[in-house]
Every structure is written in structure tokens, then in C-alpha cells.
C-alpha distance (Angstrom), angle and dihedral (degrees) to the residues before:
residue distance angle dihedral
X1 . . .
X2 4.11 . .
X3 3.88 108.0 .
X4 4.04 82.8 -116.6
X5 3.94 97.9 68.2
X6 4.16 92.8 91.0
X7 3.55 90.5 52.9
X8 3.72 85.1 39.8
X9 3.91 86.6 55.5
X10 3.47 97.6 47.1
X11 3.65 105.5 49.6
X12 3.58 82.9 51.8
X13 3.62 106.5 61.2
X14 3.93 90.2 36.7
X15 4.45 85.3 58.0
X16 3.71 96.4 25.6
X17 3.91 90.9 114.5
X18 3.70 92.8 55.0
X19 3.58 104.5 42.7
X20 4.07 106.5 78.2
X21 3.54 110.7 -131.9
X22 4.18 95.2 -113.5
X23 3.81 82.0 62.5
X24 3.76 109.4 56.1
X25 3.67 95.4 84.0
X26 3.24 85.4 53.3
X27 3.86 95.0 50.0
X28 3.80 95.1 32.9
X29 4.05 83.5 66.2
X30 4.40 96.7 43.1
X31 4.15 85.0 55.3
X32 3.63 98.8 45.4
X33 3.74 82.5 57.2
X34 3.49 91.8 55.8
X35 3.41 121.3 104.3
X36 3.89 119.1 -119.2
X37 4.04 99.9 -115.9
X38 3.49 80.2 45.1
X39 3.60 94.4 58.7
X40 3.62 98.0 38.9
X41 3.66 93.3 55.8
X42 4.01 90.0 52.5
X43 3.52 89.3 51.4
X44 3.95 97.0 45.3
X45 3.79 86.1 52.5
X46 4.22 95.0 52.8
X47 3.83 90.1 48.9
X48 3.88 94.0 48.0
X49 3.76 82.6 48.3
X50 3.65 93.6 53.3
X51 3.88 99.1 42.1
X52 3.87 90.4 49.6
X53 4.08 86.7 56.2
X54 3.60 87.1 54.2
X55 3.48 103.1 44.7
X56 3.75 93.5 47.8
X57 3.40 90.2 53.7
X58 3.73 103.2 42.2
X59 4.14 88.2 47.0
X60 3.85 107.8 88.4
X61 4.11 114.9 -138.9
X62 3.57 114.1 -98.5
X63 3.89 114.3 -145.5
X64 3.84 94.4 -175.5
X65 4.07 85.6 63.7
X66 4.07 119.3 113.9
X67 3.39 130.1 -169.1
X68 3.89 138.8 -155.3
X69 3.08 143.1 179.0
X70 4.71 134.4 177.2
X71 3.55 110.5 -133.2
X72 3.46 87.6 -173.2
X73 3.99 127.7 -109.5
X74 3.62 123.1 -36.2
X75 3.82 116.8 -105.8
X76 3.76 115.9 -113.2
X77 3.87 125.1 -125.1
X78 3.81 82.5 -98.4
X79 3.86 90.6 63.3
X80 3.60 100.6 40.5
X81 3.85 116.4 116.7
X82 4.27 131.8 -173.8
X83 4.11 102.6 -92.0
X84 3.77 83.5 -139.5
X85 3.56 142.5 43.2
X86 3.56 125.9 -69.3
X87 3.15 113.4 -119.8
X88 3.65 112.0 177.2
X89 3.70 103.4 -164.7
X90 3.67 91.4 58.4
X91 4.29 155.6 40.0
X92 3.68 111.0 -85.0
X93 3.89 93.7 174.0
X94 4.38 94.2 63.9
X95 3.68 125.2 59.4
X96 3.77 80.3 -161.5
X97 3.80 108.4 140.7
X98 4.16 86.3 -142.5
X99 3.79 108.9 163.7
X100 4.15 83.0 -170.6
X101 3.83 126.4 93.0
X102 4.33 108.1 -120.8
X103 4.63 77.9 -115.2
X104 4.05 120.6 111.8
X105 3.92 108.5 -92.2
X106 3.78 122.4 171.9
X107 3.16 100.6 -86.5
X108 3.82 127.0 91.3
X109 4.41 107.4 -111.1
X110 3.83 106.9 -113.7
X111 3.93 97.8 -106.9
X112 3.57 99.1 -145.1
X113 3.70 89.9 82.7
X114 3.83 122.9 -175.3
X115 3.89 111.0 -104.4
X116 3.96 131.9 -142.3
X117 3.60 120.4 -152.4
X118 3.59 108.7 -132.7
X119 4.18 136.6 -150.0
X120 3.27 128.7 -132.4
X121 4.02 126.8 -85.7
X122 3.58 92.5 -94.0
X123 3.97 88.7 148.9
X124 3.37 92.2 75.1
X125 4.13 109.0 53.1
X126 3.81 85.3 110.0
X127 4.03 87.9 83.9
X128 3.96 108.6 -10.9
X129 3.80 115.3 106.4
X130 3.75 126.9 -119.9
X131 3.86 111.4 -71.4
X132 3.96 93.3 -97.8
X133 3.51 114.4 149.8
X134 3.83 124.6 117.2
X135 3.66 131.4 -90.3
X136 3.95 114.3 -74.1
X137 3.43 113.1 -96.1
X138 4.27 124.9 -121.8
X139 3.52 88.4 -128.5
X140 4.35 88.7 106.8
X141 3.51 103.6 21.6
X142 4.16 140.8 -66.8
X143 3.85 118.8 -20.9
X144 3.77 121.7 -105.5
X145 4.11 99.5 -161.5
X146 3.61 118.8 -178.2
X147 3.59 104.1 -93.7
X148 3.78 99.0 9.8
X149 3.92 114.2 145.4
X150 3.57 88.6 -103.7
X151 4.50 97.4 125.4
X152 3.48 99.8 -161.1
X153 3.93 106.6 16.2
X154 3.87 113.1 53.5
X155 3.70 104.5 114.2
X156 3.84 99.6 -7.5
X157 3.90 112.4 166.0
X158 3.89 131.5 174.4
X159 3.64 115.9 -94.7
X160 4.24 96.5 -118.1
X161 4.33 82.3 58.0
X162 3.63 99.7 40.7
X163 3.73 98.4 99.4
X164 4.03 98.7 73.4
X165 3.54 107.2 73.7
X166 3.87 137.3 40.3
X167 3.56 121.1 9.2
X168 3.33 98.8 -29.8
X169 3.62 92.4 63.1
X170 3.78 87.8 48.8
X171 4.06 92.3 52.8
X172 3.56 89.1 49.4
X173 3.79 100.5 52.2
X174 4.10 85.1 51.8
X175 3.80 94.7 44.8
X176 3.77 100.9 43.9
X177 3.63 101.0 40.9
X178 3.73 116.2 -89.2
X179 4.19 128.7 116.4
X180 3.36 135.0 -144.0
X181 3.88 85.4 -100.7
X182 3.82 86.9 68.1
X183 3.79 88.5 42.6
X184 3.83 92.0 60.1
X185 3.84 91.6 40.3
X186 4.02 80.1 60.6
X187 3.31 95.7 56.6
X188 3.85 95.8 44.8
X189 3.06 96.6 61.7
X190 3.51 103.4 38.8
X191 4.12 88.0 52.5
X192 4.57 82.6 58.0
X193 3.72 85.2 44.8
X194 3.94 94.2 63.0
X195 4.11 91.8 26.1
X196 4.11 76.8 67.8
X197 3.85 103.0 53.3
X198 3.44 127.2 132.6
X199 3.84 118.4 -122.1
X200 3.30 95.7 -123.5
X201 4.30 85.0 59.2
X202 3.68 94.0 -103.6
X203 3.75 131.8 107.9
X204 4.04 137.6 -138.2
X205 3.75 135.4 -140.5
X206 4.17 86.9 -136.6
X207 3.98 100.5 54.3
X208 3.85 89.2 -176.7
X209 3.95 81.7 83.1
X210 4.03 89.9 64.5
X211 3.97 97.0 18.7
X212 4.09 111.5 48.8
X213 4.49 79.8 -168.5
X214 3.09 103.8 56.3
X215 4.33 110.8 80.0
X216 3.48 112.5 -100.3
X217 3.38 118.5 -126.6
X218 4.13 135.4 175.8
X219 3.72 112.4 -96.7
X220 4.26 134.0 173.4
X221 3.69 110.7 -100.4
X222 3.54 112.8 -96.4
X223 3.55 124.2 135.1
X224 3.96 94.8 153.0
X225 3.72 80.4 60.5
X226 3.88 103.4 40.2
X227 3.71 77.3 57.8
X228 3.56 110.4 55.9
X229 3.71 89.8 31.6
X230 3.86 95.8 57.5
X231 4.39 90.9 41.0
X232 4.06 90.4 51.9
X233 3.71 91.8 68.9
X234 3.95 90.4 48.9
X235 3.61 93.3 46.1
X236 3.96 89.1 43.0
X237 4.18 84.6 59.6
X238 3.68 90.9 53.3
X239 4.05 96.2 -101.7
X240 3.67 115.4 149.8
X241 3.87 144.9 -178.0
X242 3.83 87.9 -126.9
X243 3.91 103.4 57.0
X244 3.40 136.9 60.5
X245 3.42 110.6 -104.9
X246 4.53 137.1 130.2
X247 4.03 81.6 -99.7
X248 3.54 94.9 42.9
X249 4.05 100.7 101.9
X250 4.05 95.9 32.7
X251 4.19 87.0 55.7
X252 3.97 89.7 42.3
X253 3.90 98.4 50.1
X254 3.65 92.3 46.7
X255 4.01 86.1 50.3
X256 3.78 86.5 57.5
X257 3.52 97.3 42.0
X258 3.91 94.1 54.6
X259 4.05 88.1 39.3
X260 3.72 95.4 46.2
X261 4.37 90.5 53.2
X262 3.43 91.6 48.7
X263 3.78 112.3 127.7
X264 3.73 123.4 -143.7
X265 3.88 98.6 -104.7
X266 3.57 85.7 54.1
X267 3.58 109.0 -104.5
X268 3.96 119.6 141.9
X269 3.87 103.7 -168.6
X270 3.72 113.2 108.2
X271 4.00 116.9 -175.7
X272 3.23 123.9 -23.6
X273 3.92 137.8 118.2
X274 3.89 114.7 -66.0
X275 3.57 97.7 -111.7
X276 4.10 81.6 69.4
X277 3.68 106.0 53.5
X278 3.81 101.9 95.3
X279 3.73 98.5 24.8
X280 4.44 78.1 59.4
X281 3.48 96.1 44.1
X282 4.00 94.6 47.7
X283 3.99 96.8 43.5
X284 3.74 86.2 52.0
X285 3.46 109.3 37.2
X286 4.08 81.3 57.0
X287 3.73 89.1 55.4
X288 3.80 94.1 44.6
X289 3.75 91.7 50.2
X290 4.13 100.0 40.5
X291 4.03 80.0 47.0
X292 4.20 86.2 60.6
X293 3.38 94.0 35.7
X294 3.87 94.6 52.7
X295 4.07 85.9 41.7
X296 3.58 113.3 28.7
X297 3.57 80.2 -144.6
X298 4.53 94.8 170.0
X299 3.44 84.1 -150.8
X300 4.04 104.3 66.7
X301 3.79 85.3 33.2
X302 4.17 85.9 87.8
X303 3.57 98.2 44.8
X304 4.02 97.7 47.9
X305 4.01 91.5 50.3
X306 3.88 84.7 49.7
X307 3.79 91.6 49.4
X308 3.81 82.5 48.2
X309 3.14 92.3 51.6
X310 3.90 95.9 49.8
X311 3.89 86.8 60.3
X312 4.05 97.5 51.2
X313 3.65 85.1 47.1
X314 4.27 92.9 52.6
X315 3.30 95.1 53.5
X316 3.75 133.5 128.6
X317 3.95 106.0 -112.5
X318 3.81 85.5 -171.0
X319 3.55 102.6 54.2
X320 4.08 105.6 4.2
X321 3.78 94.4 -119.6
X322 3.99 139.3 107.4
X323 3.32 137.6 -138.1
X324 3.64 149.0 179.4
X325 4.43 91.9 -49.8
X326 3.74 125.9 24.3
X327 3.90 106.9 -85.9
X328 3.58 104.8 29.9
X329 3.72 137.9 124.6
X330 3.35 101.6 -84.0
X331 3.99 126.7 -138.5
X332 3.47 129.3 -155.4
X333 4.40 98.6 -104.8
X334 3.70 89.5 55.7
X335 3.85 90.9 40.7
X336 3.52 95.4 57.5
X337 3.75 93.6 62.0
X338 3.40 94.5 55.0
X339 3.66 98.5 47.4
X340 4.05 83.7 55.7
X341 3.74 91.9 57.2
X342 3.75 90.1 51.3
X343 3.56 89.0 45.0
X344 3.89 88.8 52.4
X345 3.72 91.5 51.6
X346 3.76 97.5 47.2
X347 3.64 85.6 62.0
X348 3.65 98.8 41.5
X349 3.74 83.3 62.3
X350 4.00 93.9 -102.6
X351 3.64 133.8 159.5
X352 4.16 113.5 -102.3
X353 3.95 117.6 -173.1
X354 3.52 100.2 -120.6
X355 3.95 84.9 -140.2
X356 4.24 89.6 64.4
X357 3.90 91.1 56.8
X358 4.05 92.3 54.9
X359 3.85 87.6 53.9
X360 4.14 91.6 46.2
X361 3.89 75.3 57.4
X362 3.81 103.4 46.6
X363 3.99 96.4 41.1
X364 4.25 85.3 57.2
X365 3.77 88.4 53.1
X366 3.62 94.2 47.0
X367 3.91 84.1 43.9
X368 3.72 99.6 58.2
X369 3.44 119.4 104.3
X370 3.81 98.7 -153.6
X371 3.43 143.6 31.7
X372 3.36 102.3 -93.8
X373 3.92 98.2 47.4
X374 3.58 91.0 -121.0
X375 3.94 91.8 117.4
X376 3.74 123.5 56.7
X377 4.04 130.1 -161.8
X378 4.02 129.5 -149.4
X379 4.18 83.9 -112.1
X380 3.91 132.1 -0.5
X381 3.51 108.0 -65.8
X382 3.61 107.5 15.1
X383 4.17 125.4 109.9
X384 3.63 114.8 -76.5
X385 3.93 119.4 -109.2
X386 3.48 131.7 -170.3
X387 3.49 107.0 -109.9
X388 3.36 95.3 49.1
X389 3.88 93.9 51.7
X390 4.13 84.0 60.6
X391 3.62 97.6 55.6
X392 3.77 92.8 43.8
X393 3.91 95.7 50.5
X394 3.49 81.4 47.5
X395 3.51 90.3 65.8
X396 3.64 94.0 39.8
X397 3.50 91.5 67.3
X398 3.93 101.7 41.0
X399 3.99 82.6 58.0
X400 3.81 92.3 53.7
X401 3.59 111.1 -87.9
X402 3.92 97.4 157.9
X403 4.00 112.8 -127.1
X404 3.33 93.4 -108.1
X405 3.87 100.1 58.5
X406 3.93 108.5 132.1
X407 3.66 93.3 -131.7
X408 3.94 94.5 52.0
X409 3.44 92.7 47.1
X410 3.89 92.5 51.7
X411 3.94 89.5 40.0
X412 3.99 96.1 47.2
X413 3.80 84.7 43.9
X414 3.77 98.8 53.7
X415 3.96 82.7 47.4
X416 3.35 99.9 61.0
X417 4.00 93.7 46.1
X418 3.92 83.8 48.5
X419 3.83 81.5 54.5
X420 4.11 95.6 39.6
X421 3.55 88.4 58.6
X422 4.40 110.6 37.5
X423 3.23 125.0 97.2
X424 3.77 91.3 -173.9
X425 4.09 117.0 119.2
X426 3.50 99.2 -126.7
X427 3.75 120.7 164.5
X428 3.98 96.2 173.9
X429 3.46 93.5 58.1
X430 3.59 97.1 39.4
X431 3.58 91.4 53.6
X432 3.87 88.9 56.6
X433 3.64 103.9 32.6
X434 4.04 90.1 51.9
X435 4.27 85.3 56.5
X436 3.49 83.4 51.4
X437 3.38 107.0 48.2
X438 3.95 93.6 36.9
X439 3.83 88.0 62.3
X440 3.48 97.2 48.4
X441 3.48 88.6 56.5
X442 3.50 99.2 -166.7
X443 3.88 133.9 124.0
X444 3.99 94.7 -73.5
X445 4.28 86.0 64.1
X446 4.09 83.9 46.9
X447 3.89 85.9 49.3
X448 3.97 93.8 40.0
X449 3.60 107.4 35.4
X450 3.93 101.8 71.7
X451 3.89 90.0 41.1
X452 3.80 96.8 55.5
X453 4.37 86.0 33.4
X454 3.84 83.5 55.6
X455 3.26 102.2 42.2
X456 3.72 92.4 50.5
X457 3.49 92.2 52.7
X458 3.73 99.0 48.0
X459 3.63 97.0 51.3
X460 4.13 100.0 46.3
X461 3.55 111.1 104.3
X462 3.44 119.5 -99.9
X463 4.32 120.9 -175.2
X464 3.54 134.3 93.4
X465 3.88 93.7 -91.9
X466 3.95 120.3 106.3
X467 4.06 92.5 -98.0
X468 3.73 87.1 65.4
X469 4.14 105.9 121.1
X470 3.80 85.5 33.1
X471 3.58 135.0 112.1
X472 3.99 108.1 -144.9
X473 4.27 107.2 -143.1
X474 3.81 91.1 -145.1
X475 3.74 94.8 47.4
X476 3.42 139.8 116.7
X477 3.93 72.6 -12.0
X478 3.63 145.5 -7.4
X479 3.96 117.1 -76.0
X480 3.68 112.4 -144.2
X481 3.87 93.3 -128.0
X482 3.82 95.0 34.4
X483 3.35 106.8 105.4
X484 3.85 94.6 57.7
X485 3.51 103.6 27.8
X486 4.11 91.9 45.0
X487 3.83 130.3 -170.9
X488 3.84 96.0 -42.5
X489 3.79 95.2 52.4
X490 3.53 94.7 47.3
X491 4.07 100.6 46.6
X492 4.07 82.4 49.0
X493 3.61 102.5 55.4
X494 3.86 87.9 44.2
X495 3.22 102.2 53.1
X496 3.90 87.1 39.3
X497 4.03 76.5 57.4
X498 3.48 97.3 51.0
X499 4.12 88.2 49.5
X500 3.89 89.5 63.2
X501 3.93 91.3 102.3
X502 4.24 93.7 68.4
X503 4.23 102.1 4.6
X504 3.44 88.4 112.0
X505 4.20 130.2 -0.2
X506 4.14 113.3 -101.2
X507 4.05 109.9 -46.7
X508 3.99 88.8 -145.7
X509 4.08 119.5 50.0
X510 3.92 127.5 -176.4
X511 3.76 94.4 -99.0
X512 3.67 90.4 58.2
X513 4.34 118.6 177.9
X514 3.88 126.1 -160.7
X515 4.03 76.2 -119.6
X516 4.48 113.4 -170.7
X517 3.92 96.5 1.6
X518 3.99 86.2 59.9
X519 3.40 103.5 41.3
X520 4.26 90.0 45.7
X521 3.76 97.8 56.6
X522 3.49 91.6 44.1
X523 4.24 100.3 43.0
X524 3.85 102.7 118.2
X525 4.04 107.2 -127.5
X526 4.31 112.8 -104.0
């Protein structure tokens, strides 16, 4: 008998009930030809099989039992990386199936947007204080605490917003080029933004009315404006009136403020000189809208459309723009504003008349300076300049100029040697020419971005005195809007700077349209 018959045997009796009887010639001959170890291992396996049946069921459950396991320590913001791949043409944070790029086209958003429930800021425990701030108040509608039995609502937040807060946030500062040095400058500045609120929940260009510290210095009039401008920033890091956060009460008294002064036409400015009145109505009808579209609080859904509507009621029939009082001539500095606020509405899921996107059109053709519209002047018919030319290709490509568009690539590119070569401290034109270049996307951002990041960095102030989280206009140098924007307007805008990475998801997605330009030359006359 071959040494293999036992095993033979064995193996047999343990699979007799699954081999049919026509087949055990067959399989009698396969194991003979199997070597012993082969065998034996087979075997070994069954019995282990068998004995761990047993023992499982002989074993009664034990309730009293824990069990733990370390899964190791928890990467820091600094170590956080996008779970998918980047692709820089489009939205990795949607599954939305959206054939339309996130820019104004003619067409009025659907508002019954789809919302994304959002975590907490956890990437930024490194230098972030304790959530502290006090329980949201009724004033604009029902509370949605973190971790409130609320299934379905805590922390909800439009898809266009989603990317400033939580870990989204975090994989966008990593993926589009900022640090957790820029991170902290953030929230710096926006802890002296809120240290330098009014107590009636509004703000001032000349803080040395609220902070006797701080210099003084002379500054236009233009609370509505000091408002908006300092509540952008907080909205732009994901703080809301309608979660709990240490931000939470300083965001929701300057909501009220700008809500409660509201007159019935619509118009938010309050005071100020007259070169101020649609610069303060744009700056905060953008934060009153991004604040509804981060919340859907209902009840600062009627006063944004009515602040929209102010705008589309200001403007310029003859030439599409705005500028400093409803009516006027418009020029491109004032104009850019305005196109933001529409721009923040869109999103929010707001109503647009059709008929103010055409002008926003027509006032950038009158506006550019050449032939090509590559160029762009302060008014029609002027010389072009440089800043100018970034906040109007800025608002070339939130109406749907596609990246590729000859003109904005020669326009962005002229930019960004304007920027190569100034010396000039010049927050307003950073602030636009960063938006710029960040959509483009292109090797003048990946030349420009850690410059201007840098920069901002360097120059924040950084002691133990109350200007600490500030960026002073006259220091190290002279900004060229300093001396009438002052200390507030200059730490907002750069902080609004250093938000670019996760303000708003990618301008420019894979299923890219020609978007306004399009639709305008081909609108059939009423």
C-alpha cells in the first residue's frame, strides 16, 4: 500500500458527504497525487476548522468583556492630505453631476440648493481656542449647535461654501498652497477683528473710536462698510451666527446690526461720505448674503434679495456699471464690488435679473482699454492700470470666461509680471490679483502664491500688545490705500487674502461653459 493511503482515508471520510459517489474514483486518483506535506497541511487546516466551531460554540458570551485597541496618533492639520485626487480643473468635495461652472450665467440658481453637513475645525487645535462662545441667539431663526439632536441639520452648509471649515478646509489649505503658518495668521487676525467691535455689533474704519491703544488714524466714514468688510473674513473662515463657535456672537451682532439699518428699498449704507455709499452697500450685501447662504437662516434670506435688489436697481443703464451713488457712471473699482455681491447671491441661491448681468457685460467692454479686452481702465476711456485689469479679469471669469480664453490668459499673465516686478504694498490689488491668479492655476499662481503668503505673514503684527493679529497700513511700508482704509481695512482684506485657498470651491470645473458672454450674443431681442 503507497505511504499516502491514510491520508487518502482520512480526507475521505472528513469530505465523504460532498463528493458524489460517481466522483470518488475520480477523486481517489487527484489525492493519491498529492504530495504528503500537501496533504498534511489540508488536513491541519479542516481540523483547526472544526475545533474553532466547537470552541466558539462551547464558550459562553461574556457581557462584562471590553475591548481596545491604539490606532495610533492623530495626524495634525500639517499632515493632512486630499483622500482623492486632485484634480485641478474641477470640485472634489460634490458628487454633484453639475454640467455648470460655480460663475453667474443668466439664469436664476435653483434655490433649493443641495446641503453638506460639515465637521468641526478640528485642523486647527494647533492654535485655535476652545469652542467657547455662547449659545446662538433666536434673533434669525432655530439653532444648529454642534451635536444638537437636530438629524439632518447640525452644521449643514451649501455646497459652493463647504470648503472653509472642517477637513475640507484643512485639505484645501494643503492642496492649493497655503501652511499652517497662514492658517494661524487667519486666525490672528480674525481674533483683532472681533477684539475691535463696536457694542452696538458694528465695526469702524478708525478703531481708535472703540480701542483708545490702537493709533488713531483719519479714515472715510463708513461704518456700513467697516461692517461688512470686517464680517467677510469671519464668514470666509466658516464662522456663523447659527453655530456654536468663539466667533459665534461677534458674527451674529454684526448680522443684526447691518439687518436692523436696513432701509426699505434695500439699501444698507448708513452715514458716511458719498464716495462710500455703493462700495458699503456691496461689501455688505456680500456678507449678508454668504451669511444666508452658509446658514439658510429664512430669515436673512429677505433682506439679502432686497440688498440685491438695491444693486440691480443702481445701476448704470447707459454703461451697466456703478459707482460711488446709485445712477452714476460707473468705473471699474466700484464695479467690482458689486459684481461680488451678485456673485455671492448667485451662490446663495438668489434671484439675479437677467437684465443686470448683460450690463456687468457691457460696462467691461466699454472698460477695456484695447482691442482685445485684455487691458482694463478705472472708467471707459481712460489708460489702463494694473490694478484695475485684476479686478476686471476677475469679473471676467466669475461671468464665465472659460480659463482658457486668450485674453485672460494674456491679462492674468501681464498681472502677474506687474506683480513679479512691484515693490509697491498694495493690499487691494493683492487681494484681487491673488483670485486671479489662483484660478488660473497656472505657473504664475505657483510663482505668486508663496510671495504674497510670505509677505503676509511677515508683516502681521506679532507682540503681546492689542495690535497683535493686525496688519498696520503704514508699516514696514506705506500701503497705497492705507491712509483711508486704516488698520481695520487692511487686516480684513489680508486675511480675506490669505482665505483664497478654501473662500470659495474651484472657479473652473471639467465641464466648463463659455457661461454670460454666450448666452448675451445669442439672447434674442423682446
Amino acid at each position: 500500500m503507497n505511504l499516502r493511503d491514510p491520508w487518502v482515508g482520512l480526507l475521505e471520510r472528513v469530505g465523504r458527504l460532498s463528493i458524489p459517489v460517481a466522483d470518488r474514483g475520480i477523486q481517489r486518483e487527484t489525492l493519491r497525487s498529492v504530495p504528503a506535506w500537501g496533504a498534511s497541511v489540508l488536513l491541519h487546516a479542516v481540523a483547526l476548522m472544526l475545533l474553532a466551531i466547537l470552541i466558539r460554540q462551547s464558550e459562553a458570551p461574556d457581557p462584562e468583556r471590553e475591548f481596545t485597541a491604539d490606532l495610533g496618533p492623530v495626524p495634525e492639520i500639517a499632515d493632512v492630505t486630499s483622500l482623492v485626487e486632485a484634480d485641478r480643473a474641477g470640485d472634489p468635495f460634490t458628487n454633484l453631476d453639475d454640467p455648470n461652472p460655480p460663475s453667474l450665467g443668466l439664469e436664476p440658481s435653483d434655490p433649493l440648493m443641495r446641503l453638506s453637513s460639515q465637521p468641526e475645525i478640528a485642523g486647527l487645535v494647533e492654535f485655535a481656542p476652545d469652542l467657547a462662545g455662547p449659545k446662538a441667539s433666536t434673533e434669525f431663526g432655530p439653532s444648529l449647535l454642534v451635536g444638537a439632536d437636530l438629524p439632518g441639520l447640525a452644521d449643514q452648509i451649501t455646497a459652493p461654501f463647504m470648503g472653509r471649515s472642517g477637513l475640507d478646509r484643512a485639505e484645501l489649505v494643503r492642496r492649493e498652497g497655503g501652511t499652517v503658518q497662514s492658517e494661524k495668521a487667519v486666525e490672528e487676525g480674525l481674533a483683532w477683528i472681533v477684539r475691535h467691535q463696536t457694542a452696538d455689533g458694528s465695526w469702524v474704519l478708525n478703531v481708535h473710536e472703540v480701542c483708545q491703544v490702537c493709533p488713531s488714524q483719519r479714515t472715510i466714514d463708513a461704518r456700513t462698510g467697516a461692517t461688512g468688510m470686517a464680517l467677510l473674513p469671519l464668514l470666509g473662515a466658516g464662522y456663523i451666527h447659527t453655530v456654536q463657535s468663539h466667533h459665534q456672537d461677534a458674527v451674529r451682532r454684526g448680522l443684526e446690526w447691518l439687518v436692523a439699518n436696513q432701509r426699505e428699498n434695500g439699501d444698507l449704507h448708513v452715514g458716511g461720505s458719498g464716495t462710500s455709499h455703493m462700495y458699503s452697500h456691496a461689501i455688505a450685501t456680500m456678507a449678508v448674503c454668504e451669511a444666508y447662504g452658509l446658514s439658510r437662516d429664512p430669515k436673512l434670506r429677505e433682506p439679502a434679495q432686497r440688498a440685491i435688489g438695491f444693486i440691480a436697481a443702481a445701476q448704470d443703464e447707459a454703461t451697466g456699471g456703478w459707482r460711488y451713488n446709485p445712477g452714476q457712471r460707473g468705473d471699474t473699482s466700484v464695479f467690482g464690488w458689486q459684481l461680488f455681491a451678485l456673485r455671492s447671491a448667485d451662490l446663495a441661491g438668489l434671484t439675479i435679473p437677467r437684465s443686470t448681468l448683460l450690463g456687468c457685460s457691457k460696462f467691461l467692454n466699454l472698460a477695456a482699454a484695447d482691442s482685445q479686452k485684455v487691458t482694463y481702465a478705472y472708467q471707459p476711456g481712460g489708460p489702463a492700470t494694473a490694478v484695475m485689469t485684476a479686478e476686471a479679469l476677475v469679473s471676467r471669469q466669475l461671468l464665465g470666461w472659460p480659463r482658457k480664453h486668450p485674453s485672460l490668459v494674456k491679462g492674468a499673465s501681464r498681472v502677474a509680471a506687474n506683480l513679479g516686478a512691484s515693490e509697491e504694498r498694495n493690499i487691494y490689488y493683492w487681494y484681487y490679483a491673488t483670485q486671479l491668479l489662483h484660478n488660473m492655476k497656472n505657473k504664475d499662481w505657483e510663482r505668486w502664491n508663496p510671495r504674497v503668503r510670505e509677505a503676509l505673514i511677515a508683516t502681521q503684527t506679532a507682540d503681546d500688545s492689542c495690535e497683535n493679529g493686525s496688519w498696520d497700513p503704514f508699516s514696514p511700508s506705506r500701503d497705497r490705500w492705507g491712509a483711508s482704509g486704516g488698520r481695520l481695512f487692511q487686516t480684513s482684506l489680508s486675511v480675506l487674502t490669505l482665505e483664497v485657498y478654501y473662500r470659495y470651491l474651484p472657479l473652473y470645473r471639467t465641464a466648463d461653459q463659455e457661461g454670460l458672454e454666450a448666452s448675451a450674443r445669442t439672447e434674442k431681442p423682446e
